[in-house]
PDB file of N, CA, C and O in Angstrom:
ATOM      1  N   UNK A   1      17.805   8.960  22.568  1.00  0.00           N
ATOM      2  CA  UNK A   1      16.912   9.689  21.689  1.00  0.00           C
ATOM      3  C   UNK A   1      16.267   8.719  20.701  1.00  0.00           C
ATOM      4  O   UNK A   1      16.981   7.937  20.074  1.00  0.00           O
ATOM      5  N   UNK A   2      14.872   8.743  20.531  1.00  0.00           N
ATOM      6  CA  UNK A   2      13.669   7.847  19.741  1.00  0.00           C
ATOM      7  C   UNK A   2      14.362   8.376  18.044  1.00  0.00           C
ATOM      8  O   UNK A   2      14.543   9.585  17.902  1.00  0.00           O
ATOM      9  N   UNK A   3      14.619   7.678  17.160  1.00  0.00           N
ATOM     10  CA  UNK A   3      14.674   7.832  15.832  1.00  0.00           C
ATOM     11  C   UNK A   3      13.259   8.024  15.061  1.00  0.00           C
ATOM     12  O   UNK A   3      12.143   8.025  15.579  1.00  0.00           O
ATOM     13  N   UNK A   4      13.472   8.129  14.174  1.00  0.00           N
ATOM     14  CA  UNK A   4      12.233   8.143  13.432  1.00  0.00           C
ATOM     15  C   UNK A   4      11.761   6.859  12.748  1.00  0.00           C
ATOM     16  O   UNK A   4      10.590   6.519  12.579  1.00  0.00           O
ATOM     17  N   UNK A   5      12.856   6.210  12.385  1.00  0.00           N
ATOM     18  CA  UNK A   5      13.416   5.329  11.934  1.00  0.00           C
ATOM     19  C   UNK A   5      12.514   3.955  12.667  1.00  0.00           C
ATOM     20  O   UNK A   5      12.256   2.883  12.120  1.00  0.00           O
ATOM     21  N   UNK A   6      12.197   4.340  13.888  1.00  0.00           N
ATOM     22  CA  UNK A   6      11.064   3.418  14.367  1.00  0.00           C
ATOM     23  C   UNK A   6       9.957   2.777  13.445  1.00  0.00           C
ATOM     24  O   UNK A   6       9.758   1.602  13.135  1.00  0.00           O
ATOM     25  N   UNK A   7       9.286   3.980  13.103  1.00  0.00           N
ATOM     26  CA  UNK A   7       7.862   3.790  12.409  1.00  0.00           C
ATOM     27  C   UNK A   7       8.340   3.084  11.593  1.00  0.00           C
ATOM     28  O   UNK A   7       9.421   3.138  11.007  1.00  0.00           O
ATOM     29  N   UNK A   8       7.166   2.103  11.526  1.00  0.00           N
ATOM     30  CA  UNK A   8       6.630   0.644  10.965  1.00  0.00           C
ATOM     31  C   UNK A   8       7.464  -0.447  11.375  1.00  0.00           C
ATOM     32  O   UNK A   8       7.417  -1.522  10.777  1.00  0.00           O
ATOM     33  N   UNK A   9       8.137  -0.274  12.239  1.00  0.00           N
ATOM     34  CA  UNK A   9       9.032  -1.607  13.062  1.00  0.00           C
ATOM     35  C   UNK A   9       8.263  -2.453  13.642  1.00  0.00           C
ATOM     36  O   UNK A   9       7.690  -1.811  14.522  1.00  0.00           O
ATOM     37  N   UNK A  10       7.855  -3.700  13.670  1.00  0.00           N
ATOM     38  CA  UNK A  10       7.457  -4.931  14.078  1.00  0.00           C
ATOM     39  C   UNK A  10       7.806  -5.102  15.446  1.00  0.00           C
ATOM     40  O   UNK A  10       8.906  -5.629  15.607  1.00  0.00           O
ATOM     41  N   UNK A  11       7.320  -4.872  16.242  1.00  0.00           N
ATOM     42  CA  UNK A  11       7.566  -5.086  17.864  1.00  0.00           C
ATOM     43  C   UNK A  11       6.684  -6.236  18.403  1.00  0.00           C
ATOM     44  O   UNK A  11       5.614  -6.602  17.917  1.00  0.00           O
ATOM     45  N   UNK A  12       7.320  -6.754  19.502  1.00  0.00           N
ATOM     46  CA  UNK A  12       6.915  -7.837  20.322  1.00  0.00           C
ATOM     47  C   UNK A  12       6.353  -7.650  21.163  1.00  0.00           C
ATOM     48  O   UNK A  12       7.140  -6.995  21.846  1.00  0.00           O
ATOM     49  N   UNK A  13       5.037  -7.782  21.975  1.00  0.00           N
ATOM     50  CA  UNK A  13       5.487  -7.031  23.591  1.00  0.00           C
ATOM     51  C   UNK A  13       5.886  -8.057  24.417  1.00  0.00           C
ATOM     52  O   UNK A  13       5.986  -9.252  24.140  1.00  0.00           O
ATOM     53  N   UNK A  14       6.195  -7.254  25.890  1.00  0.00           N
ATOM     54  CA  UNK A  14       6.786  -7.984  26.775  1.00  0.00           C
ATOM     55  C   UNK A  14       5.727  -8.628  28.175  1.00  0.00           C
ATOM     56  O   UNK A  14       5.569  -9.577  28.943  1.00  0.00           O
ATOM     57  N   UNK A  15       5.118  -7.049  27.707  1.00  0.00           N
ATOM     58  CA  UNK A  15       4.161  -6.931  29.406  1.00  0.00           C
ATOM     59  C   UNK A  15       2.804  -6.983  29.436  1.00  0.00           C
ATOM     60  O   UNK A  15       2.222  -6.678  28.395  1.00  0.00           O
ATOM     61  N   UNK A  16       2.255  -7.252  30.247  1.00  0.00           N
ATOM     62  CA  UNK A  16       1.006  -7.091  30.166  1.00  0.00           C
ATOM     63  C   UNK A  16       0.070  -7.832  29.017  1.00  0.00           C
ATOM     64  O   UNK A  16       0.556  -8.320  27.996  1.00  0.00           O
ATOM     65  N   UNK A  17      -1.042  -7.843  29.263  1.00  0.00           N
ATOM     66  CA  UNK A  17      -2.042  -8.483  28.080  1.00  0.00           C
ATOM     67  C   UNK A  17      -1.480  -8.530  26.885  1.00  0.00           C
ATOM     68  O   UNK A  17      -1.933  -9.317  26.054  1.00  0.00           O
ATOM     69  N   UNK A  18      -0.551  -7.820  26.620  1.00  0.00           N
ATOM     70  CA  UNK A  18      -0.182  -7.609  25.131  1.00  0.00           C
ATOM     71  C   UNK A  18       1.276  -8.767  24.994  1.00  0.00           C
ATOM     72  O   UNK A  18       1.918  -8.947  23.959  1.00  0.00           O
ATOM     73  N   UNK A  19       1.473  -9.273  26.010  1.00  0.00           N
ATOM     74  CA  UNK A  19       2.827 -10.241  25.900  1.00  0.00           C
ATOM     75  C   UNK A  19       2.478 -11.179  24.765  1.00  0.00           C
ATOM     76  O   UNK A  19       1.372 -11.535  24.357  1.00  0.00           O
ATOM     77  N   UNK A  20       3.499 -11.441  24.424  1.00  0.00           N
ATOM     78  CA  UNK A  20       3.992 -12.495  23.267  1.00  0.00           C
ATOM     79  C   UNK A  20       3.111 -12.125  22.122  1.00  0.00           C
ATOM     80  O   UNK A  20       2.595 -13.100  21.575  1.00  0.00           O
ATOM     81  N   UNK A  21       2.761 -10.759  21.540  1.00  0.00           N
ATOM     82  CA  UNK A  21       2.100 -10.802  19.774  1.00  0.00           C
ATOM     83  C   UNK A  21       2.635  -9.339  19.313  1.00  0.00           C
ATOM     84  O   UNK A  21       2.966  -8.310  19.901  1.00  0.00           O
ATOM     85  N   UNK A  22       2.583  -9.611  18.460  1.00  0.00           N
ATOM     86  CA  UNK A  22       3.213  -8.686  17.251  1.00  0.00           C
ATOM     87  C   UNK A  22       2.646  -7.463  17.084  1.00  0.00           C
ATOM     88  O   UNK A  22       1.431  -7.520  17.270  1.00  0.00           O
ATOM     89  N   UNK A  23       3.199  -5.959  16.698  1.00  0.00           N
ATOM     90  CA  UNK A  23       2.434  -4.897  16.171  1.00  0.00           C
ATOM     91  C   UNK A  23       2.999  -4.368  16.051  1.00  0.00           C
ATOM     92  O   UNK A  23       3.958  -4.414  16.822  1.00  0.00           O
ATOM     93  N   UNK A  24       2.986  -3.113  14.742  1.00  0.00           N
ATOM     94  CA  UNK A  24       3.702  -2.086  14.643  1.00  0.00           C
ATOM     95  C   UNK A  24       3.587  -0.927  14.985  1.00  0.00           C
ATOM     96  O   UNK A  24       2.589  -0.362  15.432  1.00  0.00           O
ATOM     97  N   UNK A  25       5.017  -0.364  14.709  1.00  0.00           N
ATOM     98  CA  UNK A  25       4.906   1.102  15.823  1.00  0.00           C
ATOM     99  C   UNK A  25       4.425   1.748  14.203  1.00  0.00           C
ATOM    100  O   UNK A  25       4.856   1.548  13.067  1.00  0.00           O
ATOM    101  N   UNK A  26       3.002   2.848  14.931  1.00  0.00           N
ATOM    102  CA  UNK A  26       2.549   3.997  14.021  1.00  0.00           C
ATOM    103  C   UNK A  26       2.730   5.294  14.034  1.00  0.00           C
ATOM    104  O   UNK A  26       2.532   6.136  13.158  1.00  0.00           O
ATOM    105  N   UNK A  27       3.275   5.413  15.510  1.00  0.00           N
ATOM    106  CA  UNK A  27       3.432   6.935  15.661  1.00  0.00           C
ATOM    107  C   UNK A  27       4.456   6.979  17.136  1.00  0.00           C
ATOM    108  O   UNK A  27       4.560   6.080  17.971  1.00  0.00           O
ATOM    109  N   UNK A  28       5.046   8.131  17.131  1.00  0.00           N
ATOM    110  CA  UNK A  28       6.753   7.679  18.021  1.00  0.00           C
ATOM    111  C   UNK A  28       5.961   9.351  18.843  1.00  0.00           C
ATOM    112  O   UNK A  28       6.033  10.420  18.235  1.00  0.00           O
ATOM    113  N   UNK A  29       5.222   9.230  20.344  1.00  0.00           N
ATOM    114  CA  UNK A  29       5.064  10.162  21.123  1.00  0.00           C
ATOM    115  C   UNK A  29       6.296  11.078  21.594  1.00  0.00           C
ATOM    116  O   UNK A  29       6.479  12.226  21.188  1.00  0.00           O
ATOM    117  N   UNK A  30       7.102  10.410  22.500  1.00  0.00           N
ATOM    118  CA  UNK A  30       8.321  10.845  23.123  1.00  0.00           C
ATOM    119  C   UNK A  30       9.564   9.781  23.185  1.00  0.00           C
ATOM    120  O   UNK A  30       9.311   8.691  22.671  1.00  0.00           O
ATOM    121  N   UNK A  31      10.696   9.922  23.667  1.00  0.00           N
ATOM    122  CA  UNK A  31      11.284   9.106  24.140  1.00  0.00           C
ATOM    123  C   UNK A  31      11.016   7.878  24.571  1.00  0.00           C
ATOM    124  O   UNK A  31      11.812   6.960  24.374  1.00  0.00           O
ATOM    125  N   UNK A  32       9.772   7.695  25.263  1.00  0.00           N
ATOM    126  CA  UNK A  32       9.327   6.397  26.087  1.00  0.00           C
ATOM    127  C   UNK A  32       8.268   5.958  25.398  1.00  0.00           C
ATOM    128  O   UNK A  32       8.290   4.747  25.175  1.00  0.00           O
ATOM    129  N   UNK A  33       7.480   6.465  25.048  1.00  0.00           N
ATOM    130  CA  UNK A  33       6.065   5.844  24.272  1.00  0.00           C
ATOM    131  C   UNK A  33       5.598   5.891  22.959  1.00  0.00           C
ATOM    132  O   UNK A  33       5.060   6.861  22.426  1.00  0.00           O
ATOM    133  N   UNK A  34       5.889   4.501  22.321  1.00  0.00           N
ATOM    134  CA  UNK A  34       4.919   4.879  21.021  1.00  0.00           C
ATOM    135  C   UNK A  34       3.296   4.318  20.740  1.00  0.00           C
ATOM    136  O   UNK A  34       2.887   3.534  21.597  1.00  0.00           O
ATOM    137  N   UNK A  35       2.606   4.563  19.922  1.00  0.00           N
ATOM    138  CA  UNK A  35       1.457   4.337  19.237  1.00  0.00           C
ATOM    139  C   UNK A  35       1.991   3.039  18.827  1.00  0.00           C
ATOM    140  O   UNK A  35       3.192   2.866  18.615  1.00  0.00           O
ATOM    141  N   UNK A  36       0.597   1.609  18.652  1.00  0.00           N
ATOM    142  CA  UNK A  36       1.159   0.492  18.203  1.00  0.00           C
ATOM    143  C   UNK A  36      -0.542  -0.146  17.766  1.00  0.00           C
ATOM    144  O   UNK A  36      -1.704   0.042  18.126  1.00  0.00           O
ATOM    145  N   UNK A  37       0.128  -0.887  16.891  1.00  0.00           N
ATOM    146  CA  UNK A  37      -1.493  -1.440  16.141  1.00  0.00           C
ATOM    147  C   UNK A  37      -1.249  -3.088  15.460  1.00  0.00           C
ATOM    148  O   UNK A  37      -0.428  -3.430  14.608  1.00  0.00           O
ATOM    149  N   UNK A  38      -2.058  -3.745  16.025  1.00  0.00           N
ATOM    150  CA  UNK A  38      -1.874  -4.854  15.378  1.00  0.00           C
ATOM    151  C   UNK A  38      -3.502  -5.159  14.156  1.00  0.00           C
ATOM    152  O   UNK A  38      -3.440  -6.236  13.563  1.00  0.00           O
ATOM    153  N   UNK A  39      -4.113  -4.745  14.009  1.00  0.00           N
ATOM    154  CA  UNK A  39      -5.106  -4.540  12.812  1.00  0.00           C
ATOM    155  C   UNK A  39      -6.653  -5.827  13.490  1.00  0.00           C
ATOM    156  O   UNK A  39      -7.731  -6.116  12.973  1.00  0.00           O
ATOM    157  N   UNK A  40      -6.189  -6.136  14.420  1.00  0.00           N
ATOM    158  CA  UNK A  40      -7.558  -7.210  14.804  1.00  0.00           C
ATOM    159  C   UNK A  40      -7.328  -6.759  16.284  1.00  0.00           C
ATOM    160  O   UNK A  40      -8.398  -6.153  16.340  1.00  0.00           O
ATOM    161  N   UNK A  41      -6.748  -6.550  17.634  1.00  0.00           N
ATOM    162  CA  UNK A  41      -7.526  -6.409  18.794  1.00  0.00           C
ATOM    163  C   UNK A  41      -7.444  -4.501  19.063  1.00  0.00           C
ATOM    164  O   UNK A  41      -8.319  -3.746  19.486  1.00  0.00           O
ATOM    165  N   UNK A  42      -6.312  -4.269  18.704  1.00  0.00           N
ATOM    166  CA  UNK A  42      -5.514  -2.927  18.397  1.00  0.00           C
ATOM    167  C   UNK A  42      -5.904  -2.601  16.655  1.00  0.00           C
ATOM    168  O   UNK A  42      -5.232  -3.070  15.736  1.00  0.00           O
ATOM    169  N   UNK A  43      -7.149  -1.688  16.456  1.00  0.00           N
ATOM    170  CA  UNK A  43      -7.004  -1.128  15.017  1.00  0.00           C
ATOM    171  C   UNK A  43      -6.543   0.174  15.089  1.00  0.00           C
ATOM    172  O   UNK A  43      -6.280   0.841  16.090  1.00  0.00           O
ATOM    173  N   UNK A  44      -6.450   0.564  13.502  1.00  0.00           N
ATOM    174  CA  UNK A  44      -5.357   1.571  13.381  1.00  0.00           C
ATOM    175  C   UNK A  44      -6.289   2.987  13.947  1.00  0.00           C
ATOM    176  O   UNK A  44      -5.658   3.901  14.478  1.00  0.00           O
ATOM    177  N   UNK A  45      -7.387   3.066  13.837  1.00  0.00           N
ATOM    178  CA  UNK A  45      -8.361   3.605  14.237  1.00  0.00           C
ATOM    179  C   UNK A  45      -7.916   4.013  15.723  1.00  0.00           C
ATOM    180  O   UNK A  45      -7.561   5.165  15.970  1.00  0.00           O
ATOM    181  N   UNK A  46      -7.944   3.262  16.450  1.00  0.00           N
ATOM    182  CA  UNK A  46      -7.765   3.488  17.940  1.00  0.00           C
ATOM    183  C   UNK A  46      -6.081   2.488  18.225  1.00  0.00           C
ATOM    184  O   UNK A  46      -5.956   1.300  18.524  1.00  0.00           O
ATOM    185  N   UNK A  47      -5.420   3.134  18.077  1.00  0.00           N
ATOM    186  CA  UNK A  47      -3.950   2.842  18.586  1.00  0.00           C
ATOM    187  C   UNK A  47      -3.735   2.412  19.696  1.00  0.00           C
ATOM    188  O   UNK A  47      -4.658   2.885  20.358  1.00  0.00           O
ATOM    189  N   UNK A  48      -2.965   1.671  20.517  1.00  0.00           N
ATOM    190  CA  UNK A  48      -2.591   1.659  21.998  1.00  0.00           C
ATOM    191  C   UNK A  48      -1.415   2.550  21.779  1.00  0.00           C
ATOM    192  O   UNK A  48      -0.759   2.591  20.738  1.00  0.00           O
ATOM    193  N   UNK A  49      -1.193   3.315  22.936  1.00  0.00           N
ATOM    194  CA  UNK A  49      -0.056   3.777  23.249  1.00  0.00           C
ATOM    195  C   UNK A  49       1.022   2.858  24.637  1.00  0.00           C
ATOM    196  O   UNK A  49       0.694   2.673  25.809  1.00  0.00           O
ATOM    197  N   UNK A  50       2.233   2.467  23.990  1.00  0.00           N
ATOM    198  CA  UNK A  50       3.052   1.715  24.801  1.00  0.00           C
ATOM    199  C   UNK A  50       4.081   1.789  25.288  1.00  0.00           C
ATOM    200  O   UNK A  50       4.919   1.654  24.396  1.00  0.00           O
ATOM    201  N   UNK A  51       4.704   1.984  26.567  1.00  0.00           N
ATOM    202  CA  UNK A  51       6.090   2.219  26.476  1.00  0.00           C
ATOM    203  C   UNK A  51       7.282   1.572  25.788  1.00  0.00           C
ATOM    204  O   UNK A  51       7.280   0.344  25.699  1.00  0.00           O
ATOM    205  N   UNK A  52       7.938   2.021  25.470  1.00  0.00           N
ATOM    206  CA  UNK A  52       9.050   0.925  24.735  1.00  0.00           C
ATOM    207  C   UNK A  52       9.495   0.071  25.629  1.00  0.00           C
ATOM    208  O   UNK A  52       9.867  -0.981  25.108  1.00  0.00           O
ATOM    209  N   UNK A  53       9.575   0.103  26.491  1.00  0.00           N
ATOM    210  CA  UNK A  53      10.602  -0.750  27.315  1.00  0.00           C
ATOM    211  C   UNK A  53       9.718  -1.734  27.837  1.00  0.00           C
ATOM    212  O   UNK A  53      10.158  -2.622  28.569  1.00  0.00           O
ATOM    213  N   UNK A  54       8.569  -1.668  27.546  1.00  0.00           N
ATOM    214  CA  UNK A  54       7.794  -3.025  27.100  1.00  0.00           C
ATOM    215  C   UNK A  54       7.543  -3.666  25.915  1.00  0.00           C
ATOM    216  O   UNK A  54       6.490  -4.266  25.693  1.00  0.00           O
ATOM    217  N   UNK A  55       8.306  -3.587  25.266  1.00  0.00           N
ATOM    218  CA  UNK A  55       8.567  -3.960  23.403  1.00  0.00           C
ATOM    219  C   UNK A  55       9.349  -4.406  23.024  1.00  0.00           C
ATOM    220  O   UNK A  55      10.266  -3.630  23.293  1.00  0.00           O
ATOM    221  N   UNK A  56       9.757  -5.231  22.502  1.00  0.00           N
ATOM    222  CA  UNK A  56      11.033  -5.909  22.115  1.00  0.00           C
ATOM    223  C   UNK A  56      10.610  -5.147  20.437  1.00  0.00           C
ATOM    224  O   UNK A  56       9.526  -4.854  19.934  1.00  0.00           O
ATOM    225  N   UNK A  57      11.809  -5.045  20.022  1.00  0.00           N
ATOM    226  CA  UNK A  57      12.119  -4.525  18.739  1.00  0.00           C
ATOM    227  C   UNK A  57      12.613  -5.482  17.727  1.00  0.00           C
ATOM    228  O   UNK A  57      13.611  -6.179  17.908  1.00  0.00           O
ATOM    229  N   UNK A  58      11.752  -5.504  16.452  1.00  0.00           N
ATOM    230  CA  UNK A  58      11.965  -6.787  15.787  1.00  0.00           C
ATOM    231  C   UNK A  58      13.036  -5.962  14.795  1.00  0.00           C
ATOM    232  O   UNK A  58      13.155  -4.740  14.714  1.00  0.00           O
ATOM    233  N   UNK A  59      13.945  -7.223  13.902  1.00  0.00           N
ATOM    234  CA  UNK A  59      14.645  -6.125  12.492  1.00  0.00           C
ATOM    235  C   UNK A  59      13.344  -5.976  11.174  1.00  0.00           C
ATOM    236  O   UNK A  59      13.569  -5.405  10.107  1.00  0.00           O
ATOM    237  N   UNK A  60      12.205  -6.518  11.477  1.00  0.00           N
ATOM    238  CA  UNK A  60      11.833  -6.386  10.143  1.00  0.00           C
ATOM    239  C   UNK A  60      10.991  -4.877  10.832  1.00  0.00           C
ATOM    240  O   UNK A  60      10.554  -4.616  11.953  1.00  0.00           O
ATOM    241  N   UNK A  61      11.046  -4.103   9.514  1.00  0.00           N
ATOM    242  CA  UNK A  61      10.268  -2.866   9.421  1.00  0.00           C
ATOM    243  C   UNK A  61       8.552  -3.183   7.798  1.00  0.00           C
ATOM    244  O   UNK A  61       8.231  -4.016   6.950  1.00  0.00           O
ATOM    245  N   UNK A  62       8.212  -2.231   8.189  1.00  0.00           N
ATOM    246  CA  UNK A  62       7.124  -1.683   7.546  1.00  0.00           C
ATOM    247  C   UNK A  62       7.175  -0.972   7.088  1.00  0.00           C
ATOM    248  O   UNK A  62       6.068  -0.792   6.581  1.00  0.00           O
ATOM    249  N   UNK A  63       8.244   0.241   6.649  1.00  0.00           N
ATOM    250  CA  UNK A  63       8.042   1.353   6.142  1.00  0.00           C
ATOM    251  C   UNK A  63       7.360   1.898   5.267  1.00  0.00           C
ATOM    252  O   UNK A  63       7.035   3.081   5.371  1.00  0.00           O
ATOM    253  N   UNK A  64       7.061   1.252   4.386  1.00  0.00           N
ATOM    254  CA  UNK A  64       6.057   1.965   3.131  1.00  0.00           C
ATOM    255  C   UNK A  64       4.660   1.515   3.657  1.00  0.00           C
ATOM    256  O   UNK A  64       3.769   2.297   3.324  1.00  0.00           O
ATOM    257  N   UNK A  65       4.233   0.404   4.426  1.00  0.00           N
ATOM    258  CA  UNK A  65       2.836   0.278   4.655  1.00  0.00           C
ATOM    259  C   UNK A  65       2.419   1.707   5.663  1.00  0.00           C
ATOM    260  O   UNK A  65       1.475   2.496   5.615  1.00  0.00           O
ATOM    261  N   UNK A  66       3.699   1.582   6.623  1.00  0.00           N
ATOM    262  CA  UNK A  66       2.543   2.522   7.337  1.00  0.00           C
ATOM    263  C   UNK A  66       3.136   3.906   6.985  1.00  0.00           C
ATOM    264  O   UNK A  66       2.710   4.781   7.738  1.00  0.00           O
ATOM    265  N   UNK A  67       4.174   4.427   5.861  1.00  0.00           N
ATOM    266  CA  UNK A  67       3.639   5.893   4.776  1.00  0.00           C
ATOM    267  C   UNK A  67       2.161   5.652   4.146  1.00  0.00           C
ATOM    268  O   UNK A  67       1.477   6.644   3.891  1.00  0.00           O
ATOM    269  N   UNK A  68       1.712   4.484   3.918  1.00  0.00           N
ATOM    270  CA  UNK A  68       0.294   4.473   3.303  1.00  0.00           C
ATOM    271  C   UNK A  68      -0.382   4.639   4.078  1.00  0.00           C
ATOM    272  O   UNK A  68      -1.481   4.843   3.563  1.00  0.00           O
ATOM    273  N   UNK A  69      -0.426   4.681   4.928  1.00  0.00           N
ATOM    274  CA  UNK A  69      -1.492   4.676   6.701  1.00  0.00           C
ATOM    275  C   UNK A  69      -1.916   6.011   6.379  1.00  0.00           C
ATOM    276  O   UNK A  69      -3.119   6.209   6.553  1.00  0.00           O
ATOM    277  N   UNK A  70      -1.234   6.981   5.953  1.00  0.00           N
ATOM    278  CA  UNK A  70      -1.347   8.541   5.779  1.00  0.00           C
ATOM    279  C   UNK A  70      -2.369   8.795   4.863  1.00  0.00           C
ATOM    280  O   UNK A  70      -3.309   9.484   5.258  1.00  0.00           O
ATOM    281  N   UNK A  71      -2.370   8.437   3.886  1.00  0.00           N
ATOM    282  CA  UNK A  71      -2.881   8.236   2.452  1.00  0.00           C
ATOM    283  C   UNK A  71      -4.053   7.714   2.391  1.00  0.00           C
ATOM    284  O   UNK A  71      -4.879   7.972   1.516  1.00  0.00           O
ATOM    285  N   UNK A  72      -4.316   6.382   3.990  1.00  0.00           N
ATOM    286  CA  UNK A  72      -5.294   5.629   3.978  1.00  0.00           C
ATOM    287  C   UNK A  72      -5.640   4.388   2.959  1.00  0.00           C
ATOM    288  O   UNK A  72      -6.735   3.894   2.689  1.00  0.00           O
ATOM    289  N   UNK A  73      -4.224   4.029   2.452  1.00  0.00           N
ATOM    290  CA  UNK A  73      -4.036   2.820   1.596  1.00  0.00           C
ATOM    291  C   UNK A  73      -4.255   1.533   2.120  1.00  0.00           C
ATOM    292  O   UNK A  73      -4.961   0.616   1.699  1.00  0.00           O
ATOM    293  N   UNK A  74      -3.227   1.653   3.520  1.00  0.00           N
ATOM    294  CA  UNK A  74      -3.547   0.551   4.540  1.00  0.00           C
ATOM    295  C   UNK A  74      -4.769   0.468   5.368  1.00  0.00           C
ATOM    296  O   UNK A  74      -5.398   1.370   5.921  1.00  0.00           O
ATOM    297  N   UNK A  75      -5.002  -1.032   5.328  1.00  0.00           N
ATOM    298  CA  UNK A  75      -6.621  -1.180   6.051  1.00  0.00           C
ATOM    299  C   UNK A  75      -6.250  -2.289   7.615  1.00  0.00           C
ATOM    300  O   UNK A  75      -5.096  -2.700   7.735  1.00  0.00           O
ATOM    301  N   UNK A  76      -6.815  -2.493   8.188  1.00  0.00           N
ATOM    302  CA  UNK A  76      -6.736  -3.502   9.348  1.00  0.00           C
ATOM    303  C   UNK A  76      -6.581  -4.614   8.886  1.00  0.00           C
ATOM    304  O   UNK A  76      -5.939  -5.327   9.657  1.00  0.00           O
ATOM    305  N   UNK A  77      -6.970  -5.253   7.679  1.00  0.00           N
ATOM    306  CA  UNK A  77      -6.773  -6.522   7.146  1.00  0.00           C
ATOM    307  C   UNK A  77      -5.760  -6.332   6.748  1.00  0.00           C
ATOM    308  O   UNK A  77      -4.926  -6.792   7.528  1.00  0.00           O
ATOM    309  N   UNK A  78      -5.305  -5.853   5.864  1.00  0.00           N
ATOM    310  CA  UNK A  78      -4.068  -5.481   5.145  1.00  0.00           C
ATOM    311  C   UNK A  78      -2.705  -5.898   6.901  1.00  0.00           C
ATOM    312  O   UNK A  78      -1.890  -6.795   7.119  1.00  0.00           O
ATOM    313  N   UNK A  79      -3.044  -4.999   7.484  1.00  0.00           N
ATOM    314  CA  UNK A  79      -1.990  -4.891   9.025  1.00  0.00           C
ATOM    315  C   UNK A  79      -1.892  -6.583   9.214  1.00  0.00           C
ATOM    316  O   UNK A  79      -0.740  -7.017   9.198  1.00  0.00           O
ATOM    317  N   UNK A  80      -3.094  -7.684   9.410  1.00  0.00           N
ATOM    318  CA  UNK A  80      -3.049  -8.532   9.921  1.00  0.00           C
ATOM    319  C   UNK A  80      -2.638  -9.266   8.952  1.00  0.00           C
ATOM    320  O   UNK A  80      -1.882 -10.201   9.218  1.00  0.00           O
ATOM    321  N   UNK A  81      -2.924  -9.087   7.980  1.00  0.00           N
ATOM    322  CA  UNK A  81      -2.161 -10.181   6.822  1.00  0.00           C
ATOM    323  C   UNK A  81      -0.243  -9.894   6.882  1.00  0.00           C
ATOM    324  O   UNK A  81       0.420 -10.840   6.459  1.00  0.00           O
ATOM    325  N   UNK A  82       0.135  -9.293   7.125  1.00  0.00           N
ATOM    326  CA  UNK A  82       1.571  -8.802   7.218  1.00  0.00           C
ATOM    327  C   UNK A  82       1.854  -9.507   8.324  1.00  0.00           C
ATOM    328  O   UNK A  82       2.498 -10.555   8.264  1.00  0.00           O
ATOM    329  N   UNK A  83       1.261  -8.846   9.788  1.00  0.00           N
ATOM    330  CA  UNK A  83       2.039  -9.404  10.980  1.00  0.00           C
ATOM    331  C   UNK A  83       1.633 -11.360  10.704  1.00  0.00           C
ATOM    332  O   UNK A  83       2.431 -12.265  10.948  1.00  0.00           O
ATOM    333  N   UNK A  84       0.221 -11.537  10.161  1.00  0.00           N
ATOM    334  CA  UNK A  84       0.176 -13.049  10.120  1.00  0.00           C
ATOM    335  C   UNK A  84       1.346 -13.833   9.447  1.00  0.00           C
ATOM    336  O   UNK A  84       1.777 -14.927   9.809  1.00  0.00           O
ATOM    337  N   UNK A  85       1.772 -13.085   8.422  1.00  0.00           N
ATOM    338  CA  UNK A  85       2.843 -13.799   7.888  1.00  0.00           C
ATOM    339  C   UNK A  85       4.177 -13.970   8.530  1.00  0.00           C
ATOM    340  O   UNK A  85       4.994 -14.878   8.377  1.00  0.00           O
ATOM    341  N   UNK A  86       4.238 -12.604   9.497  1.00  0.00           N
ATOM    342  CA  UNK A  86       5.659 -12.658  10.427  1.00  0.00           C
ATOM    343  C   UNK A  86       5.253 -13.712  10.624  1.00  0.00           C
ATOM    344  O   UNK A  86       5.641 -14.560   9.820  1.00  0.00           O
ATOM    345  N   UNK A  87       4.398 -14.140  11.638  1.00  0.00           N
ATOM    346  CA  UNK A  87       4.681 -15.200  13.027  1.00  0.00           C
ATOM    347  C   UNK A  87       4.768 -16.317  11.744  1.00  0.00           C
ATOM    348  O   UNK A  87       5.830 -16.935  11.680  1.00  0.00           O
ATOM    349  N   UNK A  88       3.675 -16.641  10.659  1.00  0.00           N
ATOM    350  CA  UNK A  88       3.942 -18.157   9.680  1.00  0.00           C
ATOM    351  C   UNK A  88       5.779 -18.653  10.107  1.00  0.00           C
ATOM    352  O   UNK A  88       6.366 -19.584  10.659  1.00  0.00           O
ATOM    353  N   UNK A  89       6.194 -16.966   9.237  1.00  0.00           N
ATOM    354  CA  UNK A  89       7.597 -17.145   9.178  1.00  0.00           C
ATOM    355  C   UNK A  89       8.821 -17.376  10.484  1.00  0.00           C
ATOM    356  O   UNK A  89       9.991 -17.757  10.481  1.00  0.00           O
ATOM    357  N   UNK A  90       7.789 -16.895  11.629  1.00  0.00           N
ATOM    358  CA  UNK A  90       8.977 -17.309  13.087  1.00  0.00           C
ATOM    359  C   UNK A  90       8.654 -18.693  13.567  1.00  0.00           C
ATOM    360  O   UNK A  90       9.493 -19.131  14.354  1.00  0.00           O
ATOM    361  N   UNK A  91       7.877 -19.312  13.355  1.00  0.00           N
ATOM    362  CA  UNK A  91       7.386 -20.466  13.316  1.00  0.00           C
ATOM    363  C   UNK A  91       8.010 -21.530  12.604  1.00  0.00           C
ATOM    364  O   UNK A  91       8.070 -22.721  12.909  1.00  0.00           O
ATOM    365  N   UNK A  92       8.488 -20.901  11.560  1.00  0.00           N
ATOM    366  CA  UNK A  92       9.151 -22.087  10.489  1.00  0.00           C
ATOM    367  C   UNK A  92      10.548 -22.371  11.081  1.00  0.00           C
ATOM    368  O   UNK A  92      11.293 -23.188  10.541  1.00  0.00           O
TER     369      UNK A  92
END
């Protein structure tokens, strides 16, 4: 069973065009698929929807950015400045 607890988790993908870059989950469909946005090829505007089991699951979360997603606090720059800093930081 999908938690809720997902939303704003930092995922990897595995498969497809989307292998090896970062995005967070925005919205949790079912069991198998969530909504995912990385703010420059994926905006929050138009989501991909992905299965999980093409996602690696990072520990860092997002939680309060994407409660602002609701609100419309968060912008696509805002998204890419966050995940840009993950990778700075997996890099180091």
């Amino acid at each position: 069973m999908i938690q809720k607890d997902l939303l704003g988790t930092v995922v990897l993908g595995k498969a497809g065009r989307d292998s090896d870059r970062f995005f967070v989950i925005l919205d949790i469909i079912d069991n198998n698929y969530v909504m995912i946005a990385d703010g420059s090829t994926r905006k929050l505007e138009n989501p991909k929807r992905k299965k999980l089991k093409h996602l690696a699951l990072t520990e860092v979360r997002f939680h309060e950015e994407v409660e602002n997603l609701h609100n419309k606090s968060i912008t696509n720059s805002k998204l890419r400045k966050l995940i840009k800093s993950l990778e700075l930081d997996k890099e180091v």
